[in-house]
C-alpha positions as CSV (number, residue, x, y, z in Angstrom):
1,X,-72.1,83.5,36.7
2,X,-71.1,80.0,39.1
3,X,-73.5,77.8,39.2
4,X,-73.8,77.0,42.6
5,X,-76.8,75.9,44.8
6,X,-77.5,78.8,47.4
7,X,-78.9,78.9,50.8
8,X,-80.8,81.4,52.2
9,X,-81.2,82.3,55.9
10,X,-82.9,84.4,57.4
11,X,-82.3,84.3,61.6
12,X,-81.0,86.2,63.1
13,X,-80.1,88.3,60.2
14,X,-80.1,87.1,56.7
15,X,-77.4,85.3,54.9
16,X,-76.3,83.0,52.8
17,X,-74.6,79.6,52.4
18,X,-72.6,78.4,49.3
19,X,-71.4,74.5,49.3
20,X,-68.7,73.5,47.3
21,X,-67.6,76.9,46.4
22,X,-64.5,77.1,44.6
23,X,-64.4,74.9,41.8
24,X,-61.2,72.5,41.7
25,X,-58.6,74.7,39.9
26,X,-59.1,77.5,42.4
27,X,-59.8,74.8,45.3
28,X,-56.0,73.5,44.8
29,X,-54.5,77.0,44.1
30,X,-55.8,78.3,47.8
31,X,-55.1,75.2,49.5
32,X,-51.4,75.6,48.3
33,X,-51.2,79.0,49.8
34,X,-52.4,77.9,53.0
35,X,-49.9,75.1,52.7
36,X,-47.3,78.2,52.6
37,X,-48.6,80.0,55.2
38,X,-48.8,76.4,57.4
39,X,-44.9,75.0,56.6
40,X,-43.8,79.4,57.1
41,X,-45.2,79.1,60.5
42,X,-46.9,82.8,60.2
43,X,-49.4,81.9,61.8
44,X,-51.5,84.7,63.1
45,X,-52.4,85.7,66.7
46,X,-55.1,87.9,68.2
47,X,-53.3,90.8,67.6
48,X,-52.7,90.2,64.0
49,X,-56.7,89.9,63.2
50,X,-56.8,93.6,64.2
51,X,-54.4,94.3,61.8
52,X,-56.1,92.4,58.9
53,X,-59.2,94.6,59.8
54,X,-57.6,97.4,58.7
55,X,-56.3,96.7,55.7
56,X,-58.1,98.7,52.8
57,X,-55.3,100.6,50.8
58,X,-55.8,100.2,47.5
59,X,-53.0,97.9,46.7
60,X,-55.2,95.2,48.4
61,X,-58.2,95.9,46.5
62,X,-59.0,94.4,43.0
63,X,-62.2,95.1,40.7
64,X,-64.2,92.7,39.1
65,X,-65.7,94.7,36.8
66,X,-62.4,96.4,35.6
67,X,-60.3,92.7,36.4
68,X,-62.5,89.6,35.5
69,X,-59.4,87.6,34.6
70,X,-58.4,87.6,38.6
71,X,-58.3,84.6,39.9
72,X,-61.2,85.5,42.4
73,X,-63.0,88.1,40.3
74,X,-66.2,85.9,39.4
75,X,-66.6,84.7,43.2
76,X,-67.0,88.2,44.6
77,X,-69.1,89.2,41.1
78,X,-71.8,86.3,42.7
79,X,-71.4,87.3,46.4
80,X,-72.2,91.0,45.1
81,X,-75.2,89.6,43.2
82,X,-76.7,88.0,46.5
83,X,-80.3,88.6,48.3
84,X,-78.8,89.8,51.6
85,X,-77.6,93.4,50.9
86,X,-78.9,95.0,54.7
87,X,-77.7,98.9,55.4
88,X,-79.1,100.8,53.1
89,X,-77.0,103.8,53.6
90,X,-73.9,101.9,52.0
91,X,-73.1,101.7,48.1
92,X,-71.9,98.5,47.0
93,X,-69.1,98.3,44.9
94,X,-67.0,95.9,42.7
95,X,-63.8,96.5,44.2
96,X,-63.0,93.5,47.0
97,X,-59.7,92.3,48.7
98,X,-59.3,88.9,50.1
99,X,-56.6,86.6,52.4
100,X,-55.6,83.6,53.4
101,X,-56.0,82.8,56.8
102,X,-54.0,79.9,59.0
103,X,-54.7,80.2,62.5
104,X,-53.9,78.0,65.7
105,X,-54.5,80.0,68.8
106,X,-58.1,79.2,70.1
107,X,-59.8,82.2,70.4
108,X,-62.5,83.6,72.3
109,X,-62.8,87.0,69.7
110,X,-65.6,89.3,70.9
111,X,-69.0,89.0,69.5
112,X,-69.0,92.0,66.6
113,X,-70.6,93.1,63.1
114,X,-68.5,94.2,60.2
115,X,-66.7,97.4,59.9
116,X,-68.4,100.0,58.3
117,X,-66.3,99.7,54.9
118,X,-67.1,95.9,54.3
119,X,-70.4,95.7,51.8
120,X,-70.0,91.6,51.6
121,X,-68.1,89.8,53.7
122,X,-66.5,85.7,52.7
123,X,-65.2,83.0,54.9
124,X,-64.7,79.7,53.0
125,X,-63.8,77.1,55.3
126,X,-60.7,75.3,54.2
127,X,-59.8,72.3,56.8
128,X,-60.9,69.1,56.1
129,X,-60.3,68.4,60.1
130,X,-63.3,69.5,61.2
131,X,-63.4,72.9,63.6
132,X,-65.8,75.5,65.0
133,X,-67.7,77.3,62.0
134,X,-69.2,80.6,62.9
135,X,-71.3,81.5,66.1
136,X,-74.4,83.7,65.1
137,X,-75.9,86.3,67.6
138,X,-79.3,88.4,67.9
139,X,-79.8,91.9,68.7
140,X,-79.2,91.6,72.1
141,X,-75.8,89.3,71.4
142,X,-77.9,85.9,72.7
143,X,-76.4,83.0,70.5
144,X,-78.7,81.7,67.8
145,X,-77.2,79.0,66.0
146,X,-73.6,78.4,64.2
147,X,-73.0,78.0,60.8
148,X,-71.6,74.4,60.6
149,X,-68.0,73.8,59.7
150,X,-67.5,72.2,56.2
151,X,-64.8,71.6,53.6
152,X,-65.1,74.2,50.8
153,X,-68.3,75.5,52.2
154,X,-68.8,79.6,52.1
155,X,-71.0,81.5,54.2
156,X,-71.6,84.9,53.3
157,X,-73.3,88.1,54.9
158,X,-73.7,91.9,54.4
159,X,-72.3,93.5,57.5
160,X,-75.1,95.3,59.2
161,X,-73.8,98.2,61.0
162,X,-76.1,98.6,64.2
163,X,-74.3,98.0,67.3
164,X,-76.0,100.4,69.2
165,X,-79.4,100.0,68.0
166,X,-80.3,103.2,66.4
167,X,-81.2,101.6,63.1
168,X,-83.6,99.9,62.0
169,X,-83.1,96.4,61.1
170,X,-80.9,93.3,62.3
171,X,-77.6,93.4,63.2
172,X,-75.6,90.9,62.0
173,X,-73.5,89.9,65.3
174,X,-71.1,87.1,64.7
175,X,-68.0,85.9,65.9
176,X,-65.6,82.3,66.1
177,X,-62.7,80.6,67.1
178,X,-60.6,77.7,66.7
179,X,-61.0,74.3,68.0
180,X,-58.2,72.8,70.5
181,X,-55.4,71.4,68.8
182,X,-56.4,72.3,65.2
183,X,-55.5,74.8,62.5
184,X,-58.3,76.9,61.4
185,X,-57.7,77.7,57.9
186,X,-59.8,79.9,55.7
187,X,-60.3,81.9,52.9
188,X,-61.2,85.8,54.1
189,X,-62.7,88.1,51.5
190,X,-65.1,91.0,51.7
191,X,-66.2,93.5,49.0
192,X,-66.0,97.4,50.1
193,X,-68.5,99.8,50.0
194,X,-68.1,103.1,48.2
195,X,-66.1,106.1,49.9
196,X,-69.0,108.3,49.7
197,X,-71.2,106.2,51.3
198,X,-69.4,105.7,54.2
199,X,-68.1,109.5,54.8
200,X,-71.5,110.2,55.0
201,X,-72.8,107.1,57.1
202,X,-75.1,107.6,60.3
203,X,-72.2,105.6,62.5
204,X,-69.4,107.0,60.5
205,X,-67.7,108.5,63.7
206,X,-68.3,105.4,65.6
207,X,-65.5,103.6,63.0
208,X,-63.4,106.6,62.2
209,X,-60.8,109.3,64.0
210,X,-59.7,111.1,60.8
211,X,-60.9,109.6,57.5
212,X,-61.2,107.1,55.2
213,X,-58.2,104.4,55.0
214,X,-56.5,105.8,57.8
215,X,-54.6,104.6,60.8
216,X,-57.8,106.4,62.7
217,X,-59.6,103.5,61.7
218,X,-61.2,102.5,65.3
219,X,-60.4,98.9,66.0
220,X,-63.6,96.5,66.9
């Protein structure tokens, strides 16, 4: 287990906050591949965040149960073992997939909750510049409060699939962007939920056209 000093949150849904979360090894080792991404200039655009969304094949996923040598495998093993697990209908698993993210475009993405596969979603925020963190919203998509921007800092939620308020509990209704003139680079990671789970979901046909993994996947 990481030692790490966690904070809890609990408005507008609940959450968590990790400072200083990779250690200096792992700190260097993504910094470097956002160093690649940066100097490559594949940057991504609006359209490409769509595509990320849909990546869950299982050549992206890893398993920290069945893979704890993995670079990452002991980060998502403590986000899995966090107090903010929220739908109830989902199981959550050990198997997770992760990227690194370089973006420049400021962004006004629309307010949303997680897709129905992600259990536990990551962003570690990786400038030292400082940018916009992420925007929270209540259940009526009013802004709350933002989860301040900070070097190596994680925050960490359990997507809460409710967007149309037929279940009980809080949705977790987020969203961000980039400041002017920056580079807004993270670390993007989520574990997934079991197969099962979410064939037999409540908002299952609200995410899918024809099945799990597919290109039927609706986009949010």
């Amino acid at each position: 287990m990481i030692d790490r000093k966690i904070q809890y949150f609990d408005e507008p849904f609940r959450y968590a906050v990790i400072d200083d979360f990779f250690n200096k090894e792992d700190l260097e080792f993504v910094n470097i591949k956002l160093k690649q991404i940066e100097e490559n200039k594949n940057l991504e655009s609006n359209l490409d965040t769509d595509k990320i969304r849909k990546r869950i094949l299982k050549k992206d996923l890893h398993n920290f149960n069945s893979n704890p040598q993995e670079r990452f495998a002991k980060y998502f093993k403590l986000l899995d073992s966090l107090d903010i697990k929220n739908d109830p209908e989902k199981d959550y698993t050990s198997e997770y997939a992760y990227f690194f993210r370089v973006k420049k475009l400021v962004e006004e993405y629309p307010v949303h909750t997680e897709n129905i596969y992600k259990a536990i979603s990551l962003v570690v925020y990786l400038s030292e510049e400082q940018n916009f963190g992420t925007e929270l919203y209540d259940n009526n998509k009013k802004f709350v409060k933002e989860v301040e921007w900070k070097y190596n800092r994680a925050f960490v939620m359990s997507g809460f699939n409710n967007q149309k308020g037929s279940l009980p509990g809080n949705s977790t209704w987020h969203t961000y962007k980039t400041k002017p003139g920056t580079l807004r680079k993270t670390f993007f990671g989520y574990t997934v939920c079991s197969k099962e789970s979410i064939q037999n979901h409540s908002l299952y046909k609200d995410y899918y056209v024809d099945g799990w993994g597919n290109k039927g996947i609706k986009s949010r």
